[in-house]
C-alpha positions as CSV (number, residue, x, y, z in Angstrom):
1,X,94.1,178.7,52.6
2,X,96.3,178.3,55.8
3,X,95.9,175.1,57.4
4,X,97.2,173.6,60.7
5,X,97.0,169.5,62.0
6,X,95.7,168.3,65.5
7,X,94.9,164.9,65.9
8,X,91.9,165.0,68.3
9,X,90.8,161.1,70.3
10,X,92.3,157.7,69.7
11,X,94.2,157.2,66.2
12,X,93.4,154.3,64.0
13,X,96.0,152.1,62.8
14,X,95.6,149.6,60.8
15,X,95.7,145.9,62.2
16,X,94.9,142.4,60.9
17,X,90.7,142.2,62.2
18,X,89.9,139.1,63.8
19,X,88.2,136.9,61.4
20,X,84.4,137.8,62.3
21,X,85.4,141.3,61.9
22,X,86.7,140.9,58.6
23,X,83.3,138.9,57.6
24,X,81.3,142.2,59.0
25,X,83.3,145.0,57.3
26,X,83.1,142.7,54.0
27,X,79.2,142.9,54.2
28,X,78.8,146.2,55.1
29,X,81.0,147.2,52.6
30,X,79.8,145.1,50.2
31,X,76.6,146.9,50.9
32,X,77.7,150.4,50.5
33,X,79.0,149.9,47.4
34,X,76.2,148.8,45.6
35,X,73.7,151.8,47.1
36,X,75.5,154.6,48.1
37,X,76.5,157.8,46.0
38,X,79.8,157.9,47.6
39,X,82.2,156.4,50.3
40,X,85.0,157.5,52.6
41,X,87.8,155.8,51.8
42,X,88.4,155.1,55.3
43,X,85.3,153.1,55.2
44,X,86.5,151.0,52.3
45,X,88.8,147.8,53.8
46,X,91.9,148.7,54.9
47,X,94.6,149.1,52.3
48,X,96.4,146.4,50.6
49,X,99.6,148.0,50.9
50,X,100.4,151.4,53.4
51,X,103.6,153.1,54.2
52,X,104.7,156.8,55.2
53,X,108.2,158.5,55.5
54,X,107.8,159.3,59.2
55,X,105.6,158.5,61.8
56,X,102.7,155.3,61.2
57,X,100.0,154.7,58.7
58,X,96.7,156.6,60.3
59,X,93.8,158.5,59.9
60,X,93.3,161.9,62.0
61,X,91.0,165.0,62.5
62,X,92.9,167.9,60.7
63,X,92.4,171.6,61.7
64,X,91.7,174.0,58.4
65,X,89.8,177.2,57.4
66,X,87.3,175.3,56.0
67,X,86.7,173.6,59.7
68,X,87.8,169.8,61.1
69,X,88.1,167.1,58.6
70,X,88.0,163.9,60.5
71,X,89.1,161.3,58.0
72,X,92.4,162.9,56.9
73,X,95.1,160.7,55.7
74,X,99.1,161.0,57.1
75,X,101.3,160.7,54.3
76,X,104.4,162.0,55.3
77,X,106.6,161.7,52.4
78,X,107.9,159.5,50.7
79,X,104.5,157.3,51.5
80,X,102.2,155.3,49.4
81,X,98.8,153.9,50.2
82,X,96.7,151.4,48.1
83,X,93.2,151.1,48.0
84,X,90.8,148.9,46.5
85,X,88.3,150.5,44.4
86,X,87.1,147.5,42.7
87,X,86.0,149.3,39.4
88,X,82.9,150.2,41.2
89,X,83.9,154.0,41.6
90,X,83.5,157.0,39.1
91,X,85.4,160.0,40.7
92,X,88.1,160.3,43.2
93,X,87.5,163.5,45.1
94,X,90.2,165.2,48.1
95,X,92.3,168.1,48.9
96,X,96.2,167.7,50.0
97,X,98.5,170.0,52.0
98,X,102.0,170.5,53.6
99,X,101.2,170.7,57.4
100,X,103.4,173.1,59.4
101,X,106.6,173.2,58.7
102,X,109.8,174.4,57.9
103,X,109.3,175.2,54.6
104,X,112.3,175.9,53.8
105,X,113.3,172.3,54.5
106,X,110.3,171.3,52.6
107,X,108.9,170.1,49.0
108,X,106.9,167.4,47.3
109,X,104.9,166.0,44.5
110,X,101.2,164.7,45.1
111,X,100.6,161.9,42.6
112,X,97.6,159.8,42.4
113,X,97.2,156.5,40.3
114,X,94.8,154.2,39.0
115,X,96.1,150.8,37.8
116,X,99.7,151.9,38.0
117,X,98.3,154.7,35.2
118,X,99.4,158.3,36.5
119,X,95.9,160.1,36.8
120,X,97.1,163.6,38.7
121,X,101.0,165.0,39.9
122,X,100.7,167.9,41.5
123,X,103.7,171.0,40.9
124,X,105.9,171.0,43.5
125,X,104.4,172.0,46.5
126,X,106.3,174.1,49.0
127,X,103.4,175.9,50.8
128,X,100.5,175.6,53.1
129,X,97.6,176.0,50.8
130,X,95.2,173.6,50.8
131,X,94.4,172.4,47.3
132,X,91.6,170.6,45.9
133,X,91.2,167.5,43.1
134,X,89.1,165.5,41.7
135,X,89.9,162.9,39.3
136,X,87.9,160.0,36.8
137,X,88.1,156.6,38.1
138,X,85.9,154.6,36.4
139,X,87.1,150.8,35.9
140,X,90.1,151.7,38.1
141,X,90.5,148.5,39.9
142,X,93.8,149.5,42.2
143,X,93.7,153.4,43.5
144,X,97.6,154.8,44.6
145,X,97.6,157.6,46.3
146,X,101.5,158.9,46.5
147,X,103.5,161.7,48.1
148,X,107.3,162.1,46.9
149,X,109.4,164.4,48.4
150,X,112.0,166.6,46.3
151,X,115.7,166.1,46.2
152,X,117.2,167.9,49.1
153,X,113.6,168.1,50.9
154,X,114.2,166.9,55.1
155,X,110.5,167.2,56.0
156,X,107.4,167.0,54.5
157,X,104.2,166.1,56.9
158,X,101.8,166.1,54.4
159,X,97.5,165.2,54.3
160,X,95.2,163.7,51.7
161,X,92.5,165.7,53.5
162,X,88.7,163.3,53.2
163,X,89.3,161.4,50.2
164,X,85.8,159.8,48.7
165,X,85.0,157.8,46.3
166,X,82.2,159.3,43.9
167,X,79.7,157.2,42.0
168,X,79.5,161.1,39.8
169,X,81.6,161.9,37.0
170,X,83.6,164.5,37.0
171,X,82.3,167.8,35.7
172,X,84.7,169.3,33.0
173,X,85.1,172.3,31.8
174,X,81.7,173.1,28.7
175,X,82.6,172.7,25.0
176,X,82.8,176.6,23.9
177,X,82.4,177.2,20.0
178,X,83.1,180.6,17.9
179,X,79.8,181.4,16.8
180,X,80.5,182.9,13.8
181,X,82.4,179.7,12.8
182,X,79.3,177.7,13.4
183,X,76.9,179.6,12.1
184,X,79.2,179.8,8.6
185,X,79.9,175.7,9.2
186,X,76.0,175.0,9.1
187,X,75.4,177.2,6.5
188,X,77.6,175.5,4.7
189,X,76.8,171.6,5.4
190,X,72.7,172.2,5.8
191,X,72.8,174.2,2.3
192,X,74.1,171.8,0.2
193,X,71.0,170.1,1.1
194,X,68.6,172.8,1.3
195,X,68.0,172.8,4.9
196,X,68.6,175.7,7.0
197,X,68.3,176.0,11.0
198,X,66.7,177.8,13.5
199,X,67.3,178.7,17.0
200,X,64.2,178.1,19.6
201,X,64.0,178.2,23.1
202,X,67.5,177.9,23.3
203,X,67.5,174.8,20.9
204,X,68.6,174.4,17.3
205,X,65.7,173.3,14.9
206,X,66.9,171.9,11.2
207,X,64.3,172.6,8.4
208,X,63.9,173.2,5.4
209,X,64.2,176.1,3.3
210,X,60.5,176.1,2.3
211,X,59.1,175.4,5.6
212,X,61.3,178.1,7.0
213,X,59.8,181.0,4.6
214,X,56.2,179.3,5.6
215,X,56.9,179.6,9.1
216,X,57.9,183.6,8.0
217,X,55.1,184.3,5.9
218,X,52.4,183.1,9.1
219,X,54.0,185.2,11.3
220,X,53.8,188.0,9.1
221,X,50.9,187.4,8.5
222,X,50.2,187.3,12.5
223,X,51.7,190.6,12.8
C-alpha cells in the first residue's frame, strides 16, 4: 500500500497549557480512561518526553489508500516520543510508514517499548508500504514509541499513522493440535482410568466406559 503525507489546517504542537487547561484535559482524561474502550493517543496528555530528527514534534492528517488519517504522528528519524499509559491500557494498535522519499537515501527501524522493555522492531524498512501492529500493553506504565534510522540513511520522514490505546487484548494466532496425536494422548490418559470421551456439538464430553456402551445400546435401540 502506497501512501503520500499532506498536512491539511493548523498543526498542533505541543506547549506548556495554562494551568486551568491542564486541570480540564486531566479530568477529561481522567474520564476517558475509566469508560471508554479505547483512546487516541493524541487525546491522552501530551507526552512526557518528544523529539524528532527533522522538522517539530506534531500531529497531522496523512493521505493513504486507505483514506485521511487525522491523528498521524511525525517521527522523522531518529525521534522518540513518550506517553503515559498509566497501566490502564491492554493493546497498543497503529500502522507506520516511510513518507515520500528518496529511498535510496532512506532506511529505518520502528521500535516500540513499554517500560524500557522492547515490545516490537520492525525489519528495516526501505519502502512505502504502510504496515500494521498491534502489540499487548497491559501494566505498561511508560509507552516509547521510536524510529531509528540505519547507518548511512540521510532521510527518513516517517508516520506512526492513529495510534490507540485498546482496553482489548490482542487476538493471537488459535492453538492448532494434530488430531491424531490427541486422540492417541486421551486414549491413553482417560484409559488408565476407564473413561473414554466423546465429541458433541463441537464439545468434548469425558465418560465412562459403561455409560458410553449405554449411551450405544439406546441408540440402537432407537434405530
Amino acid at each position: 500500500m502506497i501512501a503520500t503525507c499532506r498536512a491539511f489546517g493548523p498543526i498542533s504542537i505541543w506547549v506548556p497549557p495554562a494551568a486551568e487547561e491542564l486541570d480540564r484535559m486531566e479530568q477529561e482524561w481522567k474520564t476517558k480512561r475509566e469508560t471508554a474502550k479505547e483512546i487516541l493517543l493524541r487525546e491522552m496528555p501530551p507526552p512526557k518526553h518528544a523529539e524528532v530528527g527533522y522538522g517539530h514534534c506534531h500531529w497531522l492528517a496523512y493521505d493513504s489508500a486507505q483514506g485521511k488519517q487525522a491523528n498521524s504522528l511525525w517521527a522523522h528519524a531518529y525521534s522518540r516520543y513518550v506517553f503515559q499509559l498509566e497501566k490502564q491500557w491492554k493493546t497498543f494498535k497503529t500502522q507506520y510508514c516511510l513518507n515520500e522519499c528518496n529511498l535510496a537515501e532512506a532506511g529505518c527501524v520502528f521500535i516500540v517499548k513499554g517500560d524500557d522493555k522492547e515490545l516490537f522492531r520492525s525489519a528495516v524498512v526501505q519502502d512505502h508500504v504502510i504496515r500494521p501492529l498491534e502489540v499487548d500493553v497491559e501494566n505498561v506504565e511508560l509507552l516509547e514509541l521510536i524510529v531509528e534510522p540505519q547507518k548511512d540513511a540521510k532521510w527518513n520522514p516517517t508516520v506512526w499513522l492513529t495510534p490507540i490505546a485498546r482496553n482489548s487484548v490482542v487476538v493471537k494466532e488459535p492453538v492448532k493440535f494434530n488430531a491424531v496425536k490427541l486422540r492417541v494422548a486421551l486414549q491413553s490418559i482417560l484409559g488408565k482410568q476407564k473413561l473414554t470421551y466423546v465429541i458433541k456439538n463441537e464439545v468434548l464430553l469425558i465418560t465412562s466406559e459403561g455409560e458410553m456402551k449405554r449411551q450405544m445400546r439406546r441408540q440402537a435401540n432407537r434405530q
